[in-house]
TORLUM-160391 format. One line per field, with one value per residue (C-alpha): residue number from 1; x negated, y negated, z negated; residue in one letter. Coordinates in steps of 0.001 Angstrom, whole numbers. Layout:
<atoms>
pos NUM  ...
X X  ...
Y Y  ...
Z Z  ...
code a  ...
</atoms>
This chain:
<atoms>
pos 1  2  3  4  5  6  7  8  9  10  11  12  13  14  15  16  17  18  19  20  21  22  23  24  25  26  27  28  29  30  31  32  33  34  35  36  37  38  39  40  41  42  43  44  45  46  47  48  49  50  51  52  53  54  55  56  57  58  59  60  61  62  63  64  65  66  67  68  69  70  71  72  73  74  75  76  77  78  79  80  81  82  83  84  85  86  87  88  89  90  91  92  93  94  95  96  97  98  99  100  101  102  103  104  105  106  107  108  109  110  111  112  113  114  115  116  117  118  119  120  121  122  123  124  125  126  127  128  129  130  131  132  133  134  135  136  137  138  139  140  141  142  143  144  145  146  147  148  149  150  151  152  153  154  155  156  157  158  159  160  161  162  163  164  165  166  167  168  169  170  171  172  173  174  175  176  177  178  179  180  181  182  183  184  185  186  187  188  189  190  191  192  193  194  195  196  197  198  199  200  201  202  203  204  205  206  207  208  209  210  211  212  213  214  215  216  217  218  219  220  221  222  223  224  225  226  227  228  229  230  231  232  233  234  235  236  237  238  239  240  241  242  243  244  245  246  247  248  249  250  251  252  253  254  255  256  257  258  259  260  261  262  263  264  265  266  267  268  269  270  271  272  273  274  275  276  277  278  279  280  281  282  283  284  285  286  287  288  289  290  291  292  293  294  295  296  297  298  299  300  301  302  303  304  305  306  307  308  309  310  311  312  313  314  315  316  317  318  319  320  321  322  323  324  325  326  327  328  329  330  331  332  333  334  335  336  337  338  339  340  341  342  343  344  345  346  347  348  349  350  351  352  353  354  355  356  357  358  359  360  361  362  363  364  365  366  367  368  369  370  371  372  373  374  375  376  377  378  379  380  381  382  383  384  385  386  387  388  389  390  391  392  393  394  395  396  397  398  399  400  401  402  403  404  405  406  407  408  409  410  411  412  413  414  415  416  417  418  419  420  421  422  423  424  425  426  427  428  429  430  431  432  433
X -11400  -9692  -6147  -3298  399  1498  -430  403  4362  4007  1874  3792  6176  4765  4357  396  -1420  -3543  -4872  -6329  -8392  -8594  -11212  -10645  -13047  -15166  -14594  -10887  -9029  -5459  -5271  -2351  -758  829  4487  3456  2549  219  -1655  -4227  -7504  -10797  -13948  -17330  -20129  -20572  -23428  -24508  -21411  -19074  -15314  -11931  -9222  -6082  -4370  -539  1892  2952  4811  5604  1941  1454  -2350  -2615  -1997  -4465  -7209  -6632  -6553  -10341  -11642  -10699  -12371  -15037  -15770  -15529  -17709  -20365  -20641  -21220  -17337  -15890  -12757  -10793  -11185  -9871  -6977  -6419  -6586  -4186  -1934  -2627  -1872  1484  2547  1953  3751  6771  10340  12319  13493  10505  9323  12175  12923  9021  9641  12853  11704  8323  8690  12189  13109  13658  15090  18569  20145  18451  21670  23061  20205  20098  23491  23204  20592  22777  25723  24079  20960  20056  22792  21769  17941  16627  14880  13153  9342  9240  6417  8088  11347  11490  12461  15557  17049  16474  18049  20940  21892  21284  24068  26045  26038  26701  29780  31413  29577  27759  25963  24831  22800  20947  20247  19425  17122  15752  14610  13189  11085  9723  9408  7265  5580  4720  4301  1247  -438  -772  -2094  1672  2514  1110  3760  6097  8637  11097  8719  10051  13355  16028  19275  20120  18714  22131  24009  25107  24494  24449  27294  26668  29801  30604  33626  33865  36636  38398  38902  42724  41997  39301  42296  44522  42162  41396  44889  46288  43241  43704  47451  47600  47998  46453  42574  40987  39735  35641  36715  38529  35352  33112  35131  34223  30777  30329  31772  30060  26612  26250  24415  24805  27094  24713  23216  26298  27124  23152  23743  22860  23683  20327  19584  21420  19176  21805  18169  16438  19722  18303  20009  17052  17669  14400  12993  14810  18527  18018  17970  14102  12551  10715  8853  8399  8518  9521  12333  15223  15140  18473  19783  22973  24237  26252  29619  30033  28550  31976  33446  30349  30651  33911  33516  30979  32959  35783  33496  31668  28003  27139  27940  24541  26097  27670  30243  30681  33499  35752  36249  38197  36276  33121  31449  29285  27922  30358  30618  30575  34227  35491  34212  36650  39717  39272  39738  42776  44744  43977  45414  48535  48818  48525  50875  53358  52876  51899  53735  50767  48523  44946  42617  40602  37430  34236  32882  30056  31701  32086  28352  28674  31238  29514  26519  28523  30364  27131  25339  26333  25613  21806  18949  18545  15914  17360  20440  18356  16788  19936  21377  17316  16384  12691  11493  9983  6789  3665  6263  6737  3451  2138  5355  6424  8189  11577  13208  15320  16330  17475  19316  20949  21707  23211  25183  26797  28045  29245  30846  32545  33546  35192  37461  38501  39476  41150  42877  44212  47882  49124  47830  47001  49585  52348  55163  54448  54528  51589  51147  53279  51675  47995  44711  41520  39357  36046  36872  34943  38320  38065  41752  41564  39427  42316  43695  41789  43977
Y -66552  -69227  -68827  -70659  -71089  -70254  -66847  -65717  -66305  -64340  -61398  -61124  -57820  -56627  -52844  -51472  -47758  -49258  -51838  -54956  -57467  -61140  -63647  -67623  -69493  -69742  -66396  -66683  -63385  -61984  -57808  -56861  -53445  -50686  -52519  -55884  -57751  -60370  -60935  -63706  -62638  -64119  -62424  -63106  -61249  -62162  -59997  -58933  -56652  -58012  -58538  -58714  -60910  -60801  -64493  -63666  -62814  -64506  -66391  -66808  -68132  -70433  -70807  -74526  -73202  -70205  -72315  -74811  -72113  -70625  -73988  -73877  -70403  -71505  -74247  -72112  -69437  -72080  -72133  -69049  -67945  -64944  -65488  -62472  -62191  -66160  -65122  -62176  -64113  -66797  -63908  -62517  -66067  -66219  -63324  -64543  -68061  -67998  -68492  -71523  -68660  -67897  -71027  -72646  -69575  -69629  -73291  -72894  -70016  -71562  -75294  -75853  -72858  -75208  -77809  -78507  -78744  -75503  -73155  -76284  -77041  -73688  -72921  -75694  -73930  -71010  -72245  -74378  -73777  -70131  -69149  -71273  -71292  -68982  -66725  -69447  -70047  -73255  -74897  -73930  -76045  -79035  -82533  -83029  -78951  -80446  -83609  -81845  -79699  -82378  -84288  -81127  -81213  -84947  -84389  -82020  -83263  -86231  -86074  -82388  -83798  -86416  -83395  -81473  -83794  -84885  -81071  -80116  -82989  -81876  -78684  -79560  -81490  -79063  -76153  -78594  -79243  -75506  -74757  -72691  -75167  -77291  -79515  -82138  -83240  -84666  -86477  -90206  -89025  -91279  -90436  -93592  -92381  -89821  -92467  -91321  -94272  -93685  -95737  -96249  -96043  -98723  -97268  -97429  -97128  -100472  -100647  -99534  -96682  -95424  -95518  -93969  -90838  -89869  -89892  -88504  -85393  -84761  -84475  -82558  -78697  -77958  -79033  -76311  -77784  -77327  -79748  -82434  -82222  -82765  -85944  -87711  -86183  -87869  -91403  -91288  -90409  -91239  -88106  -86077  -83273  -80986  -81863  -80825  -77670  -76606  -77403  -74750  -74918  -75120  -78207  -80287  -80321  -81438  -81606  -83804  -85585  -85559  -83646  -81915  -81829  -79791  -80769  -78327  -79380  -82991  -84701  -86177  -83288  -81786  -84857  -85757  -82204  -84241  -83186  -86212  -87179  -88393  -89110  -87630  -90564  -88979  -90534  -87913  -85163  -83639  -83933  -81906  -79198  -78588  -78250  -75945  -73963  -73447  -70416  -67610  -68094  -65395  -67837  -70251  -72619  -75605  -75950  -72540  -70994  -67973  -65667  -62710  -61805  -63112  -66712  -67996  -70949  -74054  -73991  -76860  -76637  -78515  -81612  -81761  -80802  -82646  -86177  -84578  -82964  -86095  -89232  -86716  -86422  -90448  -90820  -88901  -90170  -93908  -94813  -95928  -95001  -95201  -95686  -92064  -91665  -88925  -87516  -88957  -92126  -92033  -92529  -95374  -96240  -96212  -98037  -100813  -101440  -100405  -103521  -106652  -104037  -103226  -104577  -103739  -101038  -99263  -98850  -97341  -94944  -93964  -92761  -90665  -93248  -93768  -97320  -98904  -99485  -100112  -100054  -96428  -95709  -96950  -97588  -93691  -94568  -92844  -95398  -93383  -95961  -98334  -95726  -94918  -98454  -98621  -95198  -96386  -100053  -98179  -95538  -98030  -99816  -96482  -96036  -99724  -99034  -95632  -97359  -99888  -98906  -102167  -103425  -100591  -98020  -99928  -97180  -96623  -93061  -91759  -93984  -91972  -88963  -90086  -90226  -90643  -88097  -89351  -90214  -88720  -87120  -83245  -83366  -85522  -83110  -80550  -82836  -81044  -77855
Z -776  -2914  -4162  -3335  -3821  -534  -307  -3924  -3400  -36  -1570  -4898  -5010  -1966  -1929  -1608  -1372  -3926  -7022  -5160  -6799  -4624  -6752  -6694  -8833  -11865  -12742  -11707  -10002  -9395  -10041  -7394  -8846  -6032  -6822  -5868  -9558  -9620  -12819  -13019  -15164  -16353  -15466  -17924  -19575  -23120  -25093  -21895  -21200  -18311  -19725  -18335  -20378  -18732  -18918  -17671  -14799  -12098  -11029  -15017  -15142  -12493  -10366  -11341  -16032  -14724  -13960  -16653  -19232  -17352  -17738  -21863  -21869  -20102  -22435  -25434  -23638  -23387  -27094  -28060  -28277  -27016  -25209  -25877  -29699  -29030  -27282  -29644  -32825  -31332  -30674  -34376  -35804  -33808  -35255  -38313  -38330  -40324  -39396  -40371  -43494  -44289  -45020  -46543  -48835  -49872  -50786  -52943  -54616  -55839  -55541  -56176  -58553  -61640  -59709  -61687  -57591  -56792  -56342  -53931  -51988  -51275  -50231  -48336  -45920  -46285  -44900  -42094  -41133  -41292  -39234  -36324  -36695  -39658  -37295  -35168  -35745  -37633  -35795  -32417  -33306  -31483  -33409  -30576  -32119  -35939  -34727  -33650  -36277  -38726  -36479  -36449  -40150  -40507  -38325  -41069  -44288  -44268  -47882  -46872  -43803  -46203  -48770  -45995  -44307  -47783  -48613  -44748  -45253  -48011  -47104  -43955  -45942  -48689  -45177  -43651  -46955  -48024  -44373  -43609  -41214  -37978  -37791  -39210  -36795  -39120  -40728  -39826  -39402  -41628  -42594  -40437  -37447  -38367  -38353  -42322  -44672  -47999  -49667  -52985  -55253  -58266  -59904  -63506  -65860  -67339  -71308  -70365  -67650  -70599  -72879  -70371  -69084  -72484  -74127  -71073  -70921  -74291  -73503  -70829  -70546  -67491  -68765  -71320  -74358  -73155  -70305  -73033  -74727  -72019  -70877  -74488  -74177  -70653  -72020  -75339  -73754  -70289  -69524  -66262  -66030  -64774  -68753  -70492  -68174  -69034  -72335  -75226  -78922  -79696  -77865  -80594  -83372  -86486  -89053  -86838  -85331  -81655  -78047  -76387  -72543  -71549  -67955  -66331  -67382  -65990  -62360  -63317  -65134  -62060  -61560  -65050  -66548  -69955  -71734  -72450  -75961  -77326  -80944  -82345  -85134  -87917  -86366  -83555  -85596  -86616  -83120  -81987  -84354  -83665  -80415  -80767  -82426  -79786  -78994  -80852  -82461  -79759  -77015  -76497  -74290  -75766  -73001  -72094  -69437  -70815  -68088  -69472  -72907  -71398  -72199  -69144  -68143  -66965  -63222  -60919  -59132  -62605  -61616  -58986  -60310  -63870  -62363  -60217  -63017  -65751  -62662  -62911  -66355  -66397  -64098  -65895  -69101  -68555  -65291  -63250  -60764  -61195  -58651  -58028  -59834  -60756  -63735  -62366  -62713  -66602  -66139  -64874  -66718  -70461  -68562  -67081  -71452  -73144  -71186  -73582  -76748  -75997  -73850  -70179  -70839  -73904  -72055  -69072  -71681  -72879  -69409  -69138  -66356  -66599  -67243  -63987  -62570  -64658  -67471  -67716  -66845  -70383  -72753  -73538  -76532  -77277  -78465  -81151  -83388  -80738  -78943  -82309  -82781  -79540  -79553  -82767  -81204  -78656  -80827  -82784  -79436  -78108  -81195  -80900  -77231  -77701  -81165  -79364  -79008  -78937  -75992  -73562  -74292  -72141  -72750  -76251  -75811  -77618  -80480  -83030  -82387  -82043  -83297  -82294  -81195  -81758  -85368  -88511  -89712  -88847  -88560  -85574  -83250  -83601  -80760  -78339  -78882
code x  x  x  x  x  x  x  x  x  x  x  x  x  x  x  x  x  x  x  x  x  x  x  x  x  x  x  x  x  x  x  x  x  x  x  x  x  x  x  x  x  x  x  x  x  x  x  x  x  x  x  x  x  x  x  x  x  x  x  x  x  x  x  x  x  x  x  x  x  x  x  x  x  x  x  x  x  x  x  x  x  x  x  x  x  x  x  x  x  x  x  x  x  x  x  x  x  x  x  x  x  x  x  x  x  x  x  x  x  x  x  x  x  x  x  x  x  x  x  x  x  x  x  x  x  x  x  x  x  x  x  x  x  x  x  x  x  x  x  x  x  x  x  x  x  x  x  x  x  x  x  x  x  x  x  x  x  x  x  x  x  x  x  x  x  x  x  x  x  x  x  x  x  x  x  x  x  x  x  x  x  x  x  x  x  x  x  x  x  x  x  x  x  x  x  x  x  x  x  x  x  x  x  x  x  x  x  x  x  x  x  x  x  x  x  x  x  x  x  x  x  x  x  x  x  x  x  x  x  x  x  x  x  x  x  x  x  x  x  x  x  x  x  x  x  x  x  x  x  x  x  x  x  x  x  x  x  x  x  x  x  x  x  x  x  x  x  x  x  x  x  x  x  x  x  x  x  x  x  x  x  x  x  x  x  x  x  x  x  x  x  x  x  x  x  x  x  x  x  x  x  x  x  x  x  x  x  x  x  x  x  x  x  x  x  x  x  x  x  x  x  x  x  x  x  x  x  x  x  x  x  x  x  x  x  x  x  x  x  x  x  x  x  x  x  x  x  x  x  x  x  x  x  x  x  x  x  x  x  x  x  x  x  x  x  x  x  x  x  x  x  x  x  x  x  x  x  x  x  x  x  x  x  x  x  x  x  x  x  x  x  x  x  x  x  x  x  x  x  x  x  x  x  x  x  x  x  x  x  x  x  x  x  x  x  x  x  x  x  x  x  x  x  x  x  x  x  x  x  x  x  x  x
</atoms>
């Protein structure tokens, strides 16, 4: 007889003396244990020996998905496919799709290992998305679930959700080309569709809030004399501070007069894998040195942390509390409030005075930009002697700003005691005590 709704709800957990088998259709039956279960199974012969495949329960697995999933079988049977080693494989490949963890860590750890935003990136997932879906099957998570906990994280830190979003896409990407992956549900998701816009900041320092930070860092007791440093280093050169916190010794080459940032100390190097070429002109070559030497030849970082006896690498939570203790300290000493600012900011802020002392591109070079378009494709030149042209207008521009007594220092409480720190006078770096 055929099967129907009515007459499996009525017969399902209904006690029996014994097994009872009740066929539908194309090969189609129900196997009705002693207790009362009902589970649906496919009947077939395939190398001439007849075969039972056992499709699911119900009322978990309803008549109407039993038939449809005969009529797949049934159309695989007819070429030459055995069902059950179909089923079982599909079962075996389950088994072996990888949780949201699994494929993320695979990705950091072989993708984005020499990413300079590794360690962040990774915390990142850490923090907020392992603990709600780390054990999930990636392919089985649903674009509304990744839309929510990107929201989730939006809610509490908007420029973790972009990151976030940023790295899943490429992850899924990465997951579908390399055959780890089926699917890529994020993959036209924005970080507007978040409704997080990137706001893109334009801070930069004045000539009298330059004159200002750096009289009042090099004043102030509560920033270590690495830190000082590494606000002149950020002004002079415009590099990143994930540069000067990866920083070694060696990387300043005082024979060849160049800064080495290999591809693995700056923002662009995993794309590029090309080191940032930089010259060192003879003005700041003192100021270096000492600096250097604020820690033993054993140390290899230039701008190392002292933690107890031990030198180790800069960490990150300085870039945060630099800006804080320095706006105090100019408070305090100059009677003003400045408006807040970043160390990313002195970035900007040699970009934005460098612009009427070199052209457009050179100054692009200088901040390890890449030139654009067709452009950088086929014009690789370093540009040393430019750059070195450039560094020194600028140098010479710095000491006229922090020299400038006169005009900026509007208490006329540092001139007595002053000099500047950039000059070629070794006596002058001992300002950074």
């Amino acid at each position: 007889m055929a099967l129907s709704d009515s007459w499996l709800k009525s017969n399902n957990g209904k006690p029996r003396e014994k097994v009872e088998v009740v066929t539908d259709r194309d090969g189609l039956s129900v196997r009705i244990t002693p207790k009362g279960k009902i589970v649906f199974q496919y009947r077939y012969r395939f190398g001439g020996k007849a075969k039972r495949l056992d499709l699911g329960t119900y009322p978990l697995l309803s008549l109407k998905d039993a038939r449809i999933q005969v009529h797949k079988y049934k159309a695989e049977l007819d070429q030459g496919k055995d069902p059950m080693q179909l089923k079982l494989k599909g079962e075996s490949d389950y088994l072996k799709q990888l949780t949201v963890k699994d494929i993320c860590d695979l990705w950091f750890n072989t993708v984005a290992i020499h990413k300079v935003s590794y360690k962040d990136d990774y915390r990142a997932f850490e923090l907020h998305v392992y603990p709600r879906i780390g054990r999930r099957i990636c392919d089985d998570v649903s674009l509304q679930e990744w839309s929510q906990l990107l929201f989730d994280i939006a809610a509490d830190a908007k420029t973790v959700s972009i990151k976030v979003l940023g790295n899943l896409r490429m992850i899924m990407r990465w997951g579908c080309i390399h055959g780890k992956l089926q699917h890529q549900p994020i993959q036209h998701l924005r970080a507007a569709d978040l409704n997080v816009k990137k706001v893109k900041r334009s801070r930069y320092l004045s000539e009298q809030e330059i004159f200002w930070v750096v009289h009042a860092s090099l004043r102030s007791n509560a920033i270590s004399p690495k830190n000082k440093a590494i606000i002149i280093m950020l002004l002079f050169f415009g590099c990143r501070v994930s540069e000067l916190r990866l920083a070694k010794k060696s990387d300043f080459d005082f024979q060849e007069m160049i800064w080495h940032v290999p591809p693995e100390n700056h923002k662009m190097g995993d794309r590029t894998h090309k080191p940032i070429i930089r010259p060192i002109i003879p003005q700041i070559v003192p100021f270096l040195k000492y600096v250097f030497s604020l820690s033993p030849d054993s140390c290899e970082y230039a701008f190392p942390n002292l933690k107890g006896k031990a030198y180790t690498m800069l960490a990150k939570s300085f870039q945060t509390t630099i800006p804080v203790y320095v706006n105090e300290n100019v408070r305090k000493r100059f009677g003003v409030q400045i408006q807040h600012w970043t160390t990313h900011d002195l970035r900007r802020t040699m970009r934005t005075h460098i612009s009427e002392l070199a052209p457009p591109h050179i100054c692009e070079i200088m901040l390890g930009h890449g030139l654009p378009a067709v452009w950088g494709t086929y014009d690789l030149h370093e540009y040393l002697d430019d750059q070195a042209q450039a560094y020194e207008k600028w140098f010479f521009k710095l000491c006229a700003i922090l020299d400038n007594y006169e005009r900026f220092d509007i208490k006329g409480c540092i001139s007595s005691d002053s000099s500047n720190p950039l000059s070629l006078s070794q006596a002058s770096t001992a300002l950074i005590p």
